[in-house]
C-alpha positions in Angstrom: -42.5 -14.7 21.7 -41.2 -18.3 23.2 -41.3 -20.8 20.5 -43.0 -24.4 21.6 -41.7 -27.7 20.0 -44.4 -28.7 16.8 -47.6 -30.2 17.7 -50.4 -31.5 15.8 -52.7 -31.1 18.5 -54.7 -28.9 16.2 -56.0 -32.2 14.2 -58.5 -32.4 17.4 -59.2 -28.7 17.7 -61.6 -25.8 16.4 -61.3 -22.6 16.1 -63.8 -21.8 18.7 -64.3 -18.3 18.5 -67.6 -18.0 20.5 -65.9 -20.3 23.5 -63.0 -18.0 23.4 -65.1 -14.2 23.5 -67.4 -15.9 26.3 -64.7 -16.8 28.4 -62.6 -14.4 28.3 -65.6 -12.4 29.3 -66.3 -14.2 32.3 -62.5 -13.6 33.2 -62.9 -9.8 32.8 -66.4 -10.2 35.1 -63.8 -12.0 38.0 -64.2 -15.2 37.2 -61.5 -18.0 37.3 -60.6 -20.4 35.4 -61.5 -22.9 37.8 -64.8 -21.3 38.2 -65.1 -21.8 34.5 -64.0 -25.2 34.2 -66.7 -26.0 36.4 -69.5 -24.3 34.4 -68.5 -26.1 31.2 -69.2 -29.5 33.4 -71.9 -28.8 35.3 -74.2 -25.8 32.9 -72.2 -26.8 29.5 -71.7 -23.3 28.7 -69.6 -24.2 25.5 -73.1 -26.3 24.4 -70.2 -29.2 23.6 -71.4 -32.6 22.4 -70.2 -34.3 25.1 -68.3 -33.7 29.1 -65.4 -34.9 27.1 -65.6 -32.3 24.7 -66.6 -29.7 27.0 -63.4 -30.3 28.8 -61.2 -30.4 25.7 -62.6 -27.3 24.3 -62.2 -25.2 27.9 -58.7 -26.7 28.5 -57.5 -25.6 24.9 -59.3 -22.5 24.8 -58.1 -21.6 28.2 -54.1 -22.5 26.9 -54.5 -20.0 24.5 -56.4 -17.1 26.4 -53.1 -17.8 28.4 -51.0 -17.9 25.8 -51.7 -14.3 25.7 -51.6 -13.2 29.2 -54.4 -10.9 30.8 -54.0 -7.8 29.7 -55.4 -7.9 26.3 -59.2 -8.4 28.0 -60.3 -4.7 27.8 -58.8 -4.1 24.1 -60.4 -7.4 22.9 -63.9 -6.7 24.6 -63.8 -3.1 23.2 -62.5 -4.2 19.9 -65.7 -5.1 17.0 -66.0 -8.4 15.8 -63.3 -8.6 13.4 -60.9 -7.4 16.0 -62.0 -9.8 18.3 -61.3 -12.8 15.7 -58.2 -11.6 15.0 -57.7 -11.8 18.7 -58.8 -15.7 18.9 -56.5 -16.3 16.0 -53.2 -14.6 17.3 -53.9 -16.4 20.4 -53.9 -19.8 18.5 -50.6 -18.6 16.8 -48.9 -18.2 19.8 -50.0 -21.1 21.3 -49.5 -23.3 18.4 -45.8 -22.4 17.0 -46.3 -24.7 13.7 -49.5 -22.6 13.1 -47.7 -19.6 13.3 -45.0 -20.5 11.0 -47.6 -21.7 8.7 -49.2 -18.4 8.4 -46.3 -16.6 9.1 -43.7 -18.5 6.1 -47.0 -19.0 3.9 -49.8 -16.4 4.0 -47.5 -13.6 5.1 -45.5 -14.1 2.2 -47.8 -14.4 -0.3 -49.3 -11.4 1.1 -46.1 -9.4 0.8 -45.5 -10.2 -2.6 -49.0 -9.4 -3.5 -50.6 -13.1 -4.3 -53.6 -13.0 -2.7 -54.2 -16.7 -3.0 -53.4 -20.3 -1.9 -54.2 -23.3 -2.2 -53.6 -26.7 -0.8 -50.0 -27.2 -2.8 -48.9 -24.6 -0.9 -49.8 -26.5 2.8 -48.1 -29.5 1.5 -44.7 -27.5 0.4 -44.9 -25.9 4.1 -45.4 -29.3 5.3 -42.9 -31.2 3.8 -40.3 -28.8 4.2 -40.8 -28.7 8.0 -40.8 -32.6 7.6 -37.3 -32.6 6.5 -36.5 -30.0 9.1 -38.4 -32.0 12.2 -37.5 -35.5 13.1 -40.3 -35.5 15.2 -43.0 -34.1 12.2 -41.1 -36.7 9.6 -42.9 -39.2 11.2 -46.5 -38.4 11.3 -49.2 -39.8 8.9 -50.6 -38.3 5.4 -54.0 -38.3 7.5 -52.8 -36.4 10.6 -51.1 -33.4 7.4 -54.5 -33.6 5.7 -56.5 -33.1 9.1 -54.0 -30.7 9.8 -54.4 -29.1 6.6 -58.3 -28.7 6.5 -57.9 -27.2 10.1 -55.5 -24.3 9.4 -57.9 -23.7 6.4 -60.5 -23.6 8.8 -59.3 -21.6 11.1 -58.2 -18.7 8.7 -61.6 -18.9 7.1 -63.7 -18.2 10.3 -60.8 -15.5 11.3 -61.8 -13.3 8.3 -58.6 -14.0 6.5 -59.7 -16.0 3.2 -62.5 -16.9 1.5 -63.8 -20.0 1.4 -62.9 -21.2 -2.4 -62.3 -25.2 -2.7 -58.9 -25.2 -5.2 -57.8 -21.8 -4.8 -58.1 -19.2 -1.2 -58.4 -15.8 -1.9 -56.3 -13.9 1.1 -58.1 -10.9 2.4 -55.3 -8.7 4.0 -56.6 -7.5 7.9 -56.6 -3.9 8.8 -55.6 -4.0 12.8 -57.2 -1.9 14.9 -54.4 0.2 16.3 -55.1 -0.9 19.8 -54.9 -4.2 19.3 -51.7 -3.8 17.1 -50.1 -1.6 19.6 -50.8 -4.2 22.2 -49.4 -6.9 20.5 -46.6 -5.0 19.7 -46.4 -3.8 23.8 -46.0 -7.7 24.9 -43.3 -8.6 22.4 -45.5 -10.0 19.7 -44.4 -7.8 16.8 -44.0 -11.1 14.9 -47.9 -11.5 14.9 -48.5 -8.2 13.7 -46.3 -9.0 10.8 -48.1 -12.2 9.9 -50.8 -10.8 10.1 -49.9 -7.3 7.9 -47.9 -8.9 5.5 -45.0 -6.8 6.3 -41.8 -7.5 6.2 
């Protein structure tokens, strides 16, 4: 799994799970992703505020559907809801490597150690430790970590992974189908299926 230098592109994104099933539908029916970047301008398929949203939205969903390649169509579209989620989200992971550490250093841990909870001390740690270790993260603002912050929350909330608890997260551990685990593990992303797991 190639590792991308830290971004906090995710202060301007969503999780946007419904964006990300429709589309890579349409792929699956033939479509390209010109084809689709076209129907979020002229039919708003995303139903986005604005053309400027609808844009962001495909061109960041889009990344991340090819973050993970093709392949992984037919398992996500046979895979139930929760599979499919868990989908979105390891596609995020891959395409956002601070995410990934986040969950991967944070949630993973806490999951193998059997604390099934976090809260927001445990973002700032993770943060200010990758701080020290990044020039490039020592610089940005409190607001762009606290956006950042409320995002990741987010995004693990609407994955199925924690509850929605305003101090304290409880962490519900995923069961993965075994086709979508054996396919993540088939195109070198073992790492994800860890994170996810809680496995050393």
């Amino acid at each position: 799994m190639e590792r991308k230098e830290y971004s906090a592109g995710a202060v301007k994104h969503s999780f946007w799970f419904m964006e990300f099933r429709n589309e890579v539908k349409l792929l699956a029916e033939g479509k390209g992703f010109e084809e689709i970047r076209e129907l979020c301008k002229t039919e708003n398929i995303f139903a986005s505020a604005t053309p400027d949203r609808a844009v962001q939205t495909f061109n960041t969903v889009s990344a991340r559907i090819k973050a993970l390649g093709d392949s992984f169509y037919p398992v996500f579209l046979e895979g139930d809801i929760a599979t499919q989620k868990l989908f979105a989200l390891s596609a995020m992971m891959v395409y956002d490597t601070l995410f990934f550490d986040f969950v991967y250093e944070v949630i993973r841990e806490k999951m193998i150690i059997g604390n099934n909870e976090y809260s927001q001390s445990d973002l700032n740690i993770f943060f200010k430790d990758k701080q020290l270790q990044s020039e490039k993260m020592a610089g940005w603002s409190e607001a762009t970590l606290g956006k950042l912050s409320r995002n990741y929350k987010t995004y693990l909330y609407e994955a199925g992974l924690t509850d929605k608890g305003r101090e304290v997260r409880r962490i519900f551990k995923p069961i993965l189908e075994p086709d979508m685990e054996r396919w993540l593990k088939d195109n070198g992303m073992e790492q994800i299926v860890k994170a996810l797991s809680g496995v050393r």
